[in-house]
C-alpha positions in Angstrom: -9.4 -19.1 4.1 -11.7 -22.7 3.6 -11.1 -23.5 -0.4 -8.7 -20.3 -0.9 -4.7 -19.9 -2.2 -2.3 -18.5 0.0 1.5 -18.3 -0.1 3.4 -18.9 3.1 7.3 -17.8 3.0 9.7 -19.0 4.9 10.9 -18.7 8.6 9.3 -19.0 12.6 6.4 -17.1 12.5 5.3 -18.4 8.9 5.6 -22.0 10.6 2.8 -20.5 13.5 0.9 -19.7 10.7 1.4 -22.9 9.2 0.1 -24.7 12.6 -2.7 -22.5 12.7 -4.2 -22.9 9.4 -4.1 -27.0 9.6 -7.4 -27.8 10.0 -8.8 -25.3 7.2 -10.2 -27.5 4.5 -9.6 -27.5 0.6 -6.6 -24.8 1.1 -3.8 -24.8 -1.1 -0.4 -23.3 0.2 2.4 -22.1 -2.1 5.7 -21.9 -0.3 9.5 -21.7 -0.4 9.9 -22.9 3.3 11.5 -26.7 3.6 10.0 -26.1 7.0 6.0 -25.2 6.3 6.0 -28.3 3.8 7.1 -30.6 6.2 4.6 -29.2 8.6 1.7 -29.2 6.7 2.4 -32.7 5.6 -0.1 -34.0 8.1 -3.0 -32.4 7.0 -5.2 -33.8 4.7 -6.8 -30.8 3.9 -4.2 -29.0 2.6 -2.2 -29.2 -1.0 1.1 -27.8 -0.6 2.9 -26.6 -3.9 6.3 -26.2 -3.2 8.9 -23.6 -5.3 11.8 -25.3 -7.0 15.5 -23.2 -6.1 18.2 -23.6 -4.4 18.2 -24.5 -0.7 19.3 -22.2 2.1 20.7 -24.3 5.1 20.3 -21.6 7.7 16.8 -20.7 6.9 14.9 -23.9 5.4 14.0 -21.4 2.3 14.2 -22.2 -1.3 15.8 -18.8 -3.4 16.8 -18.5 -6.8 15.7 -17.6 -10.1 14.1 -20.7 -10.4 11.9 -20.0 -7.7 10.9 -16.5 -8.6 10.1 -17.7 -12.6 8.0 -20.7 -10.5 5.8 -18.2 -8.5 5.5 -15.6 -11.6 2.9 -18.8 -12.8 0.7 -18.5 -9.7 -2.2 -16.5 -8.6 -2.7 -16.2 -4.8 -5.5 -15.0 -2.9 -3.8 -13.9 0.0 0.5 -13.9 1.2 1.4 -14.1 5.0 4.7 -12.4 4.3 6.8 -12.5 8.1 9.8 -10.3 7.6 13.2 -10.0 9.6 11.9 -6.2 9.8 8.7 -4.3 9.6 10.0 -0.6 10.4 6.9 1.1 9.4 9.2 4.1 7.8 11.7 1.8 5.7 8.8 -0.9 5.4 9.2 -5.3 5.5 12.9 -6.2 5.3 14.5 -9.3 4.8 18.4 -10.2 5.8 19.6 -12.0 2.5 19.0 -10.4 -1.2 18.1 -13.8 -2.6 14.9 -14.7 0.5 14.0 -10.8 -0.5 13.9 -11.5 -4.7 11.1 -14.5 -4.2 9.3 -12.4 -1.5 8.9 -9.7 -4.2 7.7 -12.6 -6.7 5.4 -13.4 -3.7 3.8 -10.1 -3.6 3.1 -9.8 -7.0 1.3 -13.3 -7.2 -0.7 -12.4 -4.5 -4.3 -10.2 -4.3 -3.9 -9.1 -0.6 -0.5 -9.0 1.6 -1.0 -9.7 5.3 2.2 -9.0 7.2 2.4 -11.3 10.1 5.1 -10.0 13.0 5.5 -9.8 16.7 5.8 -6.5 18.2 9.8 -6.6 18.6 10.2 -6.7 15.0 8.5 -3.0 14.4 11.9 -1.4 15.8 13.9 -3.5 13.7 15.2 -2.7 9.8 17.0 -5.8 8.0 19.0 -4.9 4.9 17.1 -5.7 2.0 13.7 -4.1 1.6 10.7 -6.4 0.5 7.7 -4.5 1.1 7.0 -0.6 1.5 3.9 -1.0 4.2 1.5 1.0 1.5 1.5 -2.2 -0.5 0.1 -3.9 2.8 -3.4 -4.6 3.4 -3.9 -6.2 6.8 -0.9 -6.6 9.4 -1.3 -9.0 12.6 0.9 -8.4 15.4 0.9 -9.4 18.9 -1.1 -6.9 22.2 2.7 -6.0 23.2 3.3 -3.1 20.2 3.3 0.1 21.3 0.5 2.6 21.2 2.6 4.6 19.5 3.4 1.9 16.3 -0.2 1.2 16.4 -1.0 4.1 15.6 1.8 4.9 12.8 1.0 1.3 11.5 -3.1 2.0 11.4 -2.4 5.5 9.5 -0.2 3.5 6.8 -2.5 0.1 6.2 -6.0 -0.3 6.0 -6.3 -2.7 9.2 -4.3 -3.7 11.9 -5.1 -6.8 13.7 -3.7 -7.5 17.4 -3.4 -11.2 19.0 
């Protein structure tokens, strides 16, 4: 990632990534998470470029068409998209129509998608679709998913990576 763009959304996991990703030199993070700002405020490595929008109070996120005309500028390298959902049949889902419009903006900024989820999210749908999992390249997931998704997940996207 050293010297690359990425785009972090919003939400829990995004922050692990967030955490994770600190120490990686001359990286510049797009995001519409309140939350990943703050937290990558402490690293000097990093330049964070923060989407313009309207606020949600329960979910730190920045939505709007603002947002999405903001990120239509940009040209990522990679996206760590974390979805409410990631049913491997109906794909990434999000829980609020607005969160969902700037993912989509997100995916088409970016050159490679890399779905980051923990295994209890592959038996869940959410209501709003972001991401059908043949537009995913690499998804990371924690050693509890089932052998079963695994293997569903593997015969969809070119590489799945357990942690």
């Amino acid at each position: 990632l050293e010297g690359q763009t990425i785009i972090l959304d919003s939400g829990t996991t995004a922050l692990e990534v967030a955490r994770n990703i600190k120490s990686i030199p001359h990286l510049q993070v797009i995001t519409n998470g309140v939350n990943i700002a703050a937290e990558l405020l402490s690293s000097h490595n990093t330049q964070i470029i923060m989407m313009g929008g309207t606020v949600r109070n329960d979910s730190a996120s920045i939505v709007g068409r603002a947002t999405e005309d903001m990120l239509e500028q940009f040209s990522a390298d990679k996206l760590f998209l974390c979805g409410a959902g990631c049913d491997p049949d109906f794909g990434v889902s999000g829980t609020n129509l607005e969160e969902t419009m700037a993912n989509r903006a997100m995916l088409r900024a970016s050159r490679e998608i890399i779905v980051v989820a923990d295994s209890s999210k592959f038996t869940k749908r959410s209501m709003s679709l972001i991401a059908s999992f043949s537009e995913v390249d690499i998804v990371i997931s924690d050693v509890g998913l089932a052998p079963a998704l695994q293997e569903r997940i593997r015969s969809l996207v070119c590489k799945l990576i357990l942690v």
